[in-house]
N, C-alpha and C positions, 0 to 999 in steps of 0.2 A: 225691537222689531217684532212684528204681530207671529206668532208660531208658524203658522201656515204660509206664510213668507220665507220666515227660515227656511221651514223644511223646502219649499221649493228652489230656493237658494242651494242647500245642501244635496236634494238627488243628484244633479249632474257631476259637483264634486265626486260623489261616491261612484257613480256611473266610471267617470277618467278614475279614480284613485285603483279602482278595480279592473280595468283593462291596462292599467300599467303594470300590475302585478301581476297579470294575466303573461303578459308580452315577457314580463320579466322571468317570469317561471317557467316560459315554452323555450326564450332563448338559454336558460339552464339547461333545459330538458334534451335540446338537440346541440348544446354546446356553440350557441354560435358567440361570436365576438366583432366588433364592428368599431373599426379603424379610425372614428372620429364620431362628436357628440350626433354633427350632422347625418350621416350616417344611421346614426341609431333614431336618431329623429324622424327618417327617412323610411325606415325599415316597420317603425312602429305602424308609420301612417298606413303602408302596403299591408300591413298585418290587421290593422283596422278594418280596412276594406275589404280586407277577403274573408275577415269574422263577419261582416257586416252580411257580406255576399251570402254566408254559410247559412245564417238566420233566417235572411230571407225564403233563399232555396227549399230550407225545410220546413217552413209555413204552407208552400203550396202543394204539398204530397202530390210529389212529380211521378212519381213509383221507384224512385231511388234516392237515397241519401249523400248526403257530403259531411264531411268534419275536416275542425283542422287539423293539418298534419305537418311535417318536415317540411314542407315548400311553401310555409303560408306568409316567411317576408317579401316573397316574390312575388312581383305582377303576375297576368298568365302569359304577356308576352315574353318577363325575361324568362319564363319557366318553358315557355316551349321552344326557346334561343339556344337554350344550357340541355334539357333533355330530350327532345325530340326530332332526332339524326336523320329526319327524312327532309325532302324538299322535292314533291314533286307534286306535277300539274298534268291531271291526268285527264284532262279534259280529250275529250275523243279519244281516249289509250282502248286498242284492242288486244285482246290476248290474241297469242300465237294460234295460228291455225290447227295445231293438233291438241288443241286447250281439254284437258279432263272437261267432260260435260256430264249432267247428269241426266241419266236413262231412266224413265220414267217408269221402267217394268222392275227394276230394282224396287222391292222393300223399304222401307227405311222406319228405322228403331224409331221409338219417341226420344231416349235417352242416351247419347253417348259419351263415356267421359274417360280419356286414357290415361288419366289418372290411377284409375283404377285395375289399369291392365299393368301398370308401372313402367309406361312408355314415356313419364314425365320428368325430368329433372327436380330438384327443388328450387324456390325463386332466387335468381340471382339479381345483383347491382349495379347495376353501369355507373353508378354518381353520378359524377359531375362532367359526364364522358358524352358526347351525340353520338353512343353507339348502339342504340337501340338495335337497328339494322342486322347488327352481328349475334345480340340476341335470338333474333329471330330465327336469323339463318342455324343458329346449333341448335335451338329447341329444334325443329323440323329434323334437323340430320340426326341428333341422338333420338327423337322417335322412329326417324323409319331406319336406325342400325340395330336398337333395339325389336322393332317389329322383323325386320329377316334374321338378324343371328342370336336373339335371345338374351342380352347382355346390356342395361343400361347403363353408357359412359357420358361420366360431364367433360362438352369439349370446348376448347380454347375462344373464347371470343376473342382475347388481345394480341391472338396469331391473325385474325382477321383485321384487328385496327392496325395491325405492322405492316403485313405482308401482302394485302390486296391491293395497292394501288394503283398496281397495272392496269386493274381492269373497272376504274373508274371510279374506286372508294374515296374516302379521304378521313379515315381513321375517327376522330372526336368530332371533325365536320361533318362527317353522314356519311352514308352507303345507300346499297341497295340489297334487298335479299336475293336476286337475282344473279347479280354480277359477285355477289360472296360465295354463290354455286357453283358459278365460274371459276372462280381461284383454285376450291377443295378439287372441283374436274382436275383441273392443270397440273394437280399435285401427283395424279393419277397413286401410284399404290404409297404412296407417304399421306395424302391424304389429310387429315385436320389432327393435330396435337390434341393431348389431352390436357384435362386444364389444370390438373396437377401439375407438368410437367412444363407446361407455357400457361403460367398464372396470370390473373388481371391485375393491371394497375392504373385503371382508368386515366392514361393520360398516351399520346403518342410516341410509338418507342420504334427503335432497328429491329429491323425484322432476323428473327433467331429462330424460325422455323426447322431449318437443319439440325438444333441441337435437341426436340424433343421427343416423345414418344407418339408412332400415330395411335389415336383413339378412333376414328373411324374413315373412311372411304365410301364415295359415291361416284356411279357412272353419269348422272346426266341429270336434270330436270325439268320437271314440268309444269305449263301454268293451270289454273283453274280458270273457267270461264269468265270474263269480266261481266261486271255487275248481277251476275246470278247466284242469286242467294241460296237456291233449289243446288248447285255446282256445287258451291262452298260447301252446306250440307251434307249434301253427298260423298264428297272429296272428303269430308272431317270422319264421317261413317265407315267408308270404304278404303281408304289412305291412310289415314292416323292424323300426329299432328301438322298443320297449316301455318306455312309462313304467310302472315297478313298485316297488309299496311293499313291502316285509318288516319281520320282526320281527331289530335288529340289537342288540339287546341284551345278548347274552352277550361274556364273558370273549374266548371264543372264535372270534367277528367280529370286536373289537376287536383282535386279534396273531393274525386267519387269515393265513399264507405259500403255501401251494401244498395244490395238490389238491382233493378234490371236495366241499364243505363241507357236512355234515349236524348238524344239533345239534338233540340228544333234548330237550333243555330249551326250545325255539322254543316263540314261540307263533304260530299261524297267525292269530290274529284281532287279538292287540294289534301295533300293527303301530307302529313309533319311527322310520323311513329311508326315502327314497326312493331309485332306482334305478333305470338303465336295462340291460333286458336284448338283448345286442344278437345273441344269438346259441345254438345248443345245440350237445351233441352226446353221445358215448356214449364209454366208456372199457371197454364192457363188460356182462357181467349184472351188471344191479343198478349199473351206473356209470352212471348217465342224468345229466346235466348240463345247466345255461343258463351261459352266458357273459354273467357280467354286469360292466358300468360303476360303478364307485362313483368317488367326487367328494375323498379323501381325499390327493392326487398319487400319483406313482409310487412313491413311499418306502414305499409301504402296499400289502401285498398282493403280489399278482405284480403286479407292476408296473404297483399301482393299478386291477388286476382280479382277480373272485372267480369261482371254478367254485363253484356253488351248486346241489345237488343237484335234481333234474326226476324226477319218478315215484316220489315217496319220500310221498306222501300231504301234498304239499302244503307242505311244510316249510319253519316260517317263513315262512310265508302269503305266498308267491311269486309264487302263482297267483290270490290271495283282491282284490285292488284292484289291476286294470292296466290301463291305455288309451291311447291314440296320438292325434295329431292330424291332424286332415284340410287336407291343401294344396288 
């Protein structure tokens, strides 16, 4: 055979010979194991498709990046099935009448990040849980127990996938941050566990609230304006941290790595995740960012946080369902 025959013969070999040992060294890397050849057959192909995806996306300097990460044998439908605890359609949703608004004679910083006032938790893990929801809802409660009494405690998210049903949750099938307000209200001076003392086990379990310690208490709360971004802003400046729902649905949530995350395919009104936003800032014209919390570890993201675009008309309805609780 002529050489330059072979060699065209042989890239594609080395092309497959190298994305199997690719596949092979990621499923080491995160331990997975796969119950039949087909299976792994199967898992390969999805893992292809979303290297393929990743290549592409960082061709076009979108002004943010993706890499593979732990979820890459997954579609992004079965990944937004398994992690993203929300389902709601919020087409026409208005906030409540007495909604935080913001005042236009207010100030506002270029920078805020409560992070750095240590009103933040560290990132925590829902797995393989749709409880995103409850994430949210204790980031929000441990920043504003910490902003009135001084003391940041990590509290119970898997008191909220047991114990909230009454009021419309349903534990690894979803929530709402709202109706998780609701509950810790109910508790009135017992209030939310601490998560020492009611740990996570990312699966649904009997609600054992009686037996822990409370970590904090709140009277009541409140929503932020719908779709104002100007609100959000202000409520994140003024309030602390923001329980915030978006639409996480694309490819490109699922393996975001760094930078300022805008996605043309977002929807503002179906919204699949919650979140907490603890923070903004500006990288520029047209770089307007929130500093937001998500619940997936460190291993995900910048290190288990996303810069998420602010001033961009709402994107991925950021601004569309968000509210805090009152200590």
């Amino acid at each position: 055979m002529h050489k330059l025959a072979l060699l065209v013969v042989l890239i594609p070999l080395v092309f497959a010979v190298s994305l199997e040992e690719s596949f092979g060294a990621w499923t080491r890397l995160h331990g997975k194991n796969y119950a039949s050849k087909a299976e792994f057959n199967h898992r390969f192909a999805v893992y292809k498709d979303n290297l393929q995806f990743i290549e592409n996306h960082n061709r076009q300097n979108l002004g943010f990046t993706v890499a593979m990460n732990k979820f890459g044998d997954l579609t992004r439908h079965e990944f937004a099935a398994r992690y993203n605890g929300l389902r709601i359609n919020a087409t026409g949703y208005k906030s409540s009448p007495n909604a935080y608004k913001h005042d236009p004679l207010v100030e506002m910083a270029d920078i805020v990040d409560w992070r750095t006032k240590g009103a933040v938790t560290d990132i925590k893990n829902q797995q393989q849980c749709g409880s995103c929801w409850a994430f949210s809802t204790t980031g929000s409660v441990e920043g504003a127990w910490k902003l009135k009494n001084g003391n940041l405690v990590s509290l119970s998210e898997q008191q909220l996938v047991d114990c909230s049903g009454d009021f419309g949750n349903e534990g690894c099938d979803g929530g709402l941050m709202d109706s998780a307000f609701q509950y810790i209200i109910s508790m009135k001076t017992k209030g939310i566990d601490t998560e020492d003392s009611y740990e996570y086990t990312a699966e649904d379990g009997n609600c054992q609230a009686a037996q822990g310690k409370t970590g904090a208490t709140i009277t009541s709360f409140k929503d932020v304006q719908a779709q104002s971004e100007p609100s959000l802003t202000s409520a994140i400046q003024t309030i602390g941290p923001i329980s915030v729902a978006i639409d996480a649905s694309q490819s490109s949530f699922q393996f975001y790595s760094s930078g300022i995350y805008y996605e043309k395919y977002c929807s503002s009104t179906e919204l699949d995740h919650g979140v907490l936003a603890v923070g903004y800032g500006s990288q520029g014209a047209n770089k307007d960012y929130y500093i937001v919390k998500n619940s997936w570890g460190t291993d995900w993201g910048n290190q288990g946080y996303i810069l998420m675009s602010r001033n961009r008309q709402n994107n991925c309805g950021i601004a569309t369902m968000s509210s805090y609780p009152i200590v």
